[in-house]
C-alpha positions as CSV (number, residue, x, y, z in Angstrom):
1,X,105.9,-161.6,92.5
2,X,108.1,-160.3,95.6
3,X,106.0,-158.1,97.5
4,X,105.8,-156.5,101.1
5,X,108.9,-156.1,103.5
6,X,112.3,-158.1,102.6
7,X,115.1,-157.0,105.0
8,X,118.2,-156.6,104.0
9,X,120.3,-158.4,106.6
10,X,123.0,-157.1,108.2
11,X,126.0,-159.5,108.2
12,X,127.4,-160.3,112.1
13,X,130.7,-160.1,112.8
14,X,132.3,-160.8,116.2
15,X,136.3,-161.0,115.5
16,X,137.7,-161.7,112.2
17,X,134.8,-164.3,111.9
18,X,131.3,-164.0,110.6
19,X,128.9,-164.9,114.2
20,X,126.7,-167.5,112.7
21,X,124.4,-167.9,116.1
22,X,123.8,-164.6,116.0
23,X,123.0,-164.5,112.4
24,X,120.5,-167.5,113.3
25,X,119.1,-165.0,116.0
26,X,118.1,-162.3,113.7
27,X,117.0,-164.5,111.0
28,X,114.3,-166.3,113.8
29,X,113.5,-162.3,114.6
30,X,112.6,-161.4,111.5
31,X,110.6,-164.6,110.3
32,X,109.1,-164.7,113.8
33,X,108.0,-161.0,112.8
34,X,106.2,-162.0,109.7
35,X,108.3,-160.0,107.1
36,X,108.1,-161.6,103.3
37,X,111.5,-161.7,102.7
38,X,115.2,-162.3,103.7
39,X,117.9,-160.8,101.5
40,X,121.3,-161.5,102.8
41,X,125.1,-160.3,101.6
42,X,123.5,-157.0,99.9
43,X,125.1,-154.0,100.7
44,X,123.3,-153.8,104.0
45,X,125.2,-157.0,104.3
46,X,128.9,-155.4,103.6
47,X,129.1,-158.0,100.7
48,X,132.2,-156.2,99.2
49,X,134.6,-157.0,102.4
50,X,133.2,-160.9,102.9
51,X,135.8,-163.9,101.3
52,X,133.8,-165.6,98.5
53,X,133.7,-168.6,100.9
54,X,131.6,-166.4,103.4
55,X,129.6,-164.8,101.0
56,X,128.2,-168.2,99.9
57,X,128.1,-169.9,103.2
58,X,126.1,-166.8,104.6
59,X,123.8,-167.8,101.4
60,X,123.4,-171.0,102.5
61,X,123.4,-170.4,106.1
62,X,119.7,-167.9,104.9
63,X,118.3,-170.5,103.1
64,X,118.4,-173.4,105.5
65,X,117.0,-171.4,108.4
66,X,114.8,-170.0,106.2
67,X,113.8,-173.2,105.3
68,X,110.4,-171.7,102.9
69,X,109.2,-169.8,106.0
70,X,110.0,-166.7,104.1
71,X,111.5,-166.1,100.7
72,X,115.2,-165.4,100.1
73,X,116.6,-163.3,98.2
74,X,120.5,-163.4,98.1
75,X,122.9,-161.0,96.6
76,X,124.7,-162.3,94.1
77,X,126.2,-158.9,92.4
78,X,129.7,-158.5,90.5
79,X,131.3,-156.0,88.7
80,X,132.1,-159.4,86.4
81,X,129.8,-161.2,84.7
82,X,131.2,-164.5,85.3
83,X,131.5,-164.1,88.8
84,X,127.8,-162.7,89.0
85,X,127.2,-165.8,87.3
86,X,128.6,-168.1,89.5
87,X,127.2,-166.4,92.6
88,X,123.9,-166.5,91.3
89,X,124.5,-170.6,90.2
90,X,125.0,-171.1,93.9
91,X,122.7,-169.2,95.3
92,X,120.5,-171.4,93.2
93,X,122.0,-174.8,94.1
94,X,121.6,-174.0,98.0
95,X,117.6,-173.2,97.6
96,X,117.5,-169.5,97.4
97,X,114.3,-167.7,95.9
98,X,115.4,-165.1,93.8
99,X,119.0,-163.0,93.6
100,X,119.6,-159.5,94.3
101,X,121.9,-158.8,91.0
102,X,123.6,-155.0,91.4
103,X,124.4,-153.1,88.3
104,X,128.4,-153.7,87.4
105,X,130.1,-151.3,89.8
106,X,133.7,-148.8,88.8
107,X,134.1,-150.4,84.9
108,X,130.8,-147.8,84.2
109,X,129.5,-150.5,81.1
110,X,126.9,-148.6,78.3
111,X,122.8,-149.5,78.6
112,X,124.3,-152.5,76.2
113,X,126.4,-153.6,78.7
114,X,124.5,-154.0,81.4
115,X,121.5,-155.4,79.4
116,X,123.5,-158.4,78.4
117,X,125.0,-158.5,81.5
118,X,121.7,-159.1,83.4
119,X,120.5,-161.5,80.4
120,X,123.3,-163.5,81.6
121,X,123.0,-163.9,85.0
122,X,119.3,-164.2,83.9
123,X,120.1,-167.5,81.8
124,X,121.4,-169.1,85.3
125,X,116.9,-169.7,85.8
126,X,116.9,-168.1,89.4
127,X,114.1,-165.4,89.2
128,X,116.3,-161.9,89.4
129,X,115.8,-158.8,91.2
130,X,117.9,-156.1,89.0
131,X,119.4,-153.5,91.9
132,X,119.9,-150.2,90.2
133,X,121.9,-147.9,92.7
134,X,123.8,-145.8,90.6
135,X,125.1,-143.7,94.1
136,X,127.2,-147.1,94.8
137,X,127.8,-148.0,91.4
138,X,128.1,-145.1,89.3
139,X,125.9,-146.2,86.5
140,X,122.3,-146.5,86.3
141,X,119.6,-149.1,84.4
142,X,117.4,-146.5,82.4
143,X,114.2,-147.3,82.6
144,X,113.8,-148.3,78.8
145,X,116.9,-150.8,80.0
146,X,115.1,-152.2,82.8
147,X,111.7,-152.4,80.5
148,X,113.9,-154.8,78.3
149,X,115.1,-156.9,80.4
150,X,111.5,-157.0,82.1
151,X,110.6,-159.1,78.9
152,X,113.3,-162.4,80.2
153,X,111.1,-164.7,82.1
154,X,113.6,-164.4,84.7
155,X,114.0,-160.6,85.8
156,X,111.0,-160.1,87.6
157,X,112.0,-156.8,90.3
158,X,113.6,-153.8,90.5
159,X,115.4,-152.8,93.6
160,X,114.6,-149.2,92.7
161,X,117.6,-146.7,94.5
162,X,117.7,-144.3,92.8
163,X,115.9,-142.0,94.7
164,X,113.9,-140.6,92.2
165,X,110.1,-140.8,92.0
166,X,110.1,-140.3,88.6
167,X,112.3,-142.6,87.7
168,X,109.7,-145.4,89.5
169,X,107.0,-143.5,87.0
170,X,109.5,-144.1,84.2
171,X,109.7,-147.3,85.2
172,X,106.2,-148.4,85.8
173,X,105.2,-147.4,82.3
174,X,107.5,-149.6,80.8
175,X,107.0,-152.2,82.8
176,X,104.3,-155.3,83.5
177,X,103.1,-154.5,87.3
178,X,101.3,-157.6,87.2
179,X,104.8,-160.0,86.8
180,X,107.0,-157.2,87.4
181,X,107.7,-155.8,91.1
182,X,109.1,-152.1,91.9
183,X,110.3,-152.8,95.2
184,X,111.8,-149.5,97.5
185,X,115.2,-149.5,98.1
186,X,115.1,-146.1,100.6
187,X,112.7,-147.0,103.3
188,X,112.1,-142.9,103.7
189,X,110.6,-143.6,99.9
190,X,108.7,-146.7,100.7
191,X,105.3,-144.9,100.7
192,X,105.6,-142.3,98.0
193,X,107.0,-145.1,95.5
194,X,104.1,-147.5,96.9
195,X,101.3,-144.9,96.2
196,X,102.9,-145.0,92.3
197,X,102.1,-148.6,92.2
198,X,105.6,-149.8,93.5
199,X,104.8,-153.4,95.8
200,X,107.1,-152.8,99.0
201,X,110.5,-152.1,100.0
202,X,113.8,-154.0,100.6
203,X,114.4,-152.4,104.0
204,X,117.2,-151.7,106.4
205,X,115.0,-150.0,109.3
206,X,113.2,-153.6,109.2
207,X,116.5,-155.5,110.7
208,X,115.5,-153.3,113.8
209,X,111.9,-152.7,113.6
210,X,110.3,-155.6,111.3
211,X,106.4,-155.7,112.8
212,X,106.6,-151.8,112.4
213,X,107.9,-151.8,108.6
214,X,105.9,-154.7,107.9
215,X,102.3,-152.8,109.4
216,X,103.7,-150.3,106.5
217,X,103.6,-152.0,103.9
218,X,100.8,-154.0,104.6
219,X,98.6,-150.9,105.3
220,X,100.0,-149.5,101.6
221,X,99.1,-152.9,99.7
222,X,95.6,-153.1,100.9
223,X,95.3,-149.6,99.7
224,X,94.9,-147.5,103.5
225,X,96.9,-144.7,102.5
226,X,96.0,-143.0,105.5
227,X,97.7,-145.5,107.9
228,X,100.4,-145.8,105.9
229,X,101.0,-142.7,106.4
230,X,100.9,-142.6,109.8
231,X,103.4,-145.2,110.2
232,X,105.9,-143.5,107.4
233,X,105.7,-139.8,110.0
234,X,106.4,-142.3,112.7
235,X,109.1,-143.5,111.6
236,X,110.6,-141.0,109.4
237,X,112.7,-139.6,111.9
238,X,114.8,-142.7,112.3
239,X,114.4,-143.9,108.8
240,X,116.5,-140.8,107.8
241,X,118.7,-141.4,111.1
242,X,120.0,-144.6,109.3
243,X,121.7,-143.1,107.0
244,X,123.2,-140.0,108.7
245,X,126.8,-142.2,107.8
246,X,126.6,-144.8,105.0
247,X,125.0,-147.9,105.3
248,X,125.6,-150.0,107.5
249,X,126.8,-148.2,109.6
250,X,124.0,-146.8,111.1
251,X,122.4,-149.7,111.6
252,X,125.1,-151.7,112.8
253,X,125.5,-149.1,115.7
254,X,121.4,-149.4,116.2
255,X,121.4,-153.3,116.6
256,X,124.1,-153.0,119.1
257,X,122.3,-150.3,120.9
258,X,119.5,-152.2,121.4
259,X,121.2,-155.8,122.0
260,X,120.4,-157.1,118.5
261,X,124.2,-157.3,117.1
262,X,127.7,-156.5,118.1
263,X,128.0,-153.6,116.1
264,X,131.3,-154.5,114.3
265,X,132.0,-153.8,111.4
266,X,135.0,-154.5,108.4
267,X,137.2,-151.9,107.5
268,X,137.1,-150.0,105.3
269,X,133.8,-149.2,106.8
270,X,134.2,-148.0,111.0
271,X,132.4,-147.1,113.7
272,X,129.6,-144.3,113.9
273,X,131.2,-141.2,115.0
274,X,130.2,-140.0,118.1
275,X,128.2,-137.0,117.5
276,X,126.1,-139.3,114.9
277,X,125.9,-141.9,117.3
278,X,124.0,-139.2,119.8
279,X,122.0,-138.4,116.6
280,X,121.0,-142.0,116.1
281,X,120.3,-142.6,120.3
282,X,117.8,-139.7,119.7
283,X,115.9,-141.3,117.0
284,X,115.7,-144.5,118.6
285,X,114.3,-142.8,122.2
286,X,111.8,-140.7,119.9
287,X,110.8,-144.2,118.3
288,X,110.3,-145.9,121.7
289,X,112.7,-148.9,120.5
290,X,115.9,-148.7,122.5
291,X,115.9,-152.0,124.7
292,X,112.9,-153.4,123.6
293,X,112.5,-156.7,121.7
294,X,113.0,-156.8,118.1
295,X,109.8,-155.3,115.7
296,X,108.0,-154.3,119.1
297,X,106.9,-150.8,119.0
298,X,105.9,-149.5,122.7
């Protein structure tokens, strides 16, 4: 069962190259922080503009650092089955815990589709997390699809991005809680979904702010609603700042404000604009985190 806080890792860049020490950095950070989870080359991770080569030696790179400290979960979506397949077969090979599978993005397959899609990928024997963002992908699981593919030994999480807390009721009553996780993919939703039975959140604000996202979490698993929701008005503000341009962006901008990251990013994804950048600086003075150590909160 994958439970609690799993970042999703931004990807360093400095140059044309992927920065490897740094991405050693922030993978210390966030185990050193106590989170439950690593999930590397997501979206979070600009996935879509790394060379297959990177994408898998990013994979790896997780996994040995990792080294069972804290459980990985690597993205290993395609819009091809095969190639979702293979990504997943490696991801295996290299010690990786579970795979982050997106639904098949711009060829829009039926509910048949993407059931035996998944069952593929499924077959590989890496425990999946199915990642239903129809806003990137333009199709959604419904939940009677992901209560299906529930039954495979294998698919044991939803990365639920939908947005909608009904669709996480839809979910749950298809679904066996007890094997089968309804993890947040908004961390503005973390607490709502969690109070529906959901079992944490894959997390973007938690690259920046692990401890504080973690303490979330926690608080909402043992069942203290009320400090849960103390930490979610906390840190609403710049939950919702992360995504005042699409992700990574944000964030990207955020590391580098506080000395975490370089900030670069691939085209075609650019830099913050500036009057979203004074936005984002706002949020991060409100949350006390500018220029203080990683997961801190002062």
């Amino acid at each position: 069962m994958f439970s609690g806080t799993l970042t999703a890792m931004i990807t360093p860049f400095h140059g044309d190259a992927v920065d490897y020490e740094c991405l050693d950095r922030q993978i210390a950070a966030q185990i050193d922080a106590g989170v439950d989870g690593l999930v590397p080359v997501g979206t979070t991770g600009e996935s879509p503009t790394l060379s297959h080569e990177e994408h898998r030696a990013v994979v790896e790179r997780v996994c040995t650092q990792a080294a069972g400290r804290a459980k990985v979960v690597a993205g290993t979506g395609s819009n091809a089955t095969t190639e979702a397949v293979s990504l997943t077969r490696h991801a295996r090979q290299v010690g990786a815990d579970a795979a982050l599978v997106v639904n098949p993005y711009y060829n829009k397959p039926t509910q048949e589709g993407l059931f035996r899609h998944f069952m593929e990928v499924a077959d590989v024997g890496l425990p999946i997390v199915l990642y239903n963002i129809p806003g990137r992908t333009a199709v959604a699981l419904s939940a009677e699809t992901i209560g299906r593919l529930a039954q495979h030994e294998n698919i044991v999480a939803v990365k639920e991005a939908t947005g909608s807390m009904d669709m996480a009721s839809e979910i749950a009553a298809v679904c066996d809680l007890d094997r089968f996780a309804i993890l947040s993919g908004d961390d503005s939703l973390t607490l709502p979904l969690m109070a529906l039975g959901g079992h944490g959140v894959i997390s973007v604000a938690s690259n920046l702010l692990p401890q504080r996202v973690k303490a979330l979490t926690d608080a909402a698993s043992a069942g203290d609603f009320a400090q849960a929701a103390r930490l979610h008005h906390a840190l609403f503000p710049l939950f919702k700042a992360m995504f005042v341009e699409t992700n990574p962006i944000p964030i990207k901008a955020a590391m580098e404000l506080a000395g975490r990251d370089s900030g670069q990013l691939r085209l075609p994804m650019c830099e913050i604009s500036a009057a979203n950048r004074r936005r984002l600086v706002a949020a991060l003075e409100a949350a006390g985190v500018l220029h203080g150590a990683v997961g801190q909160p002062h």
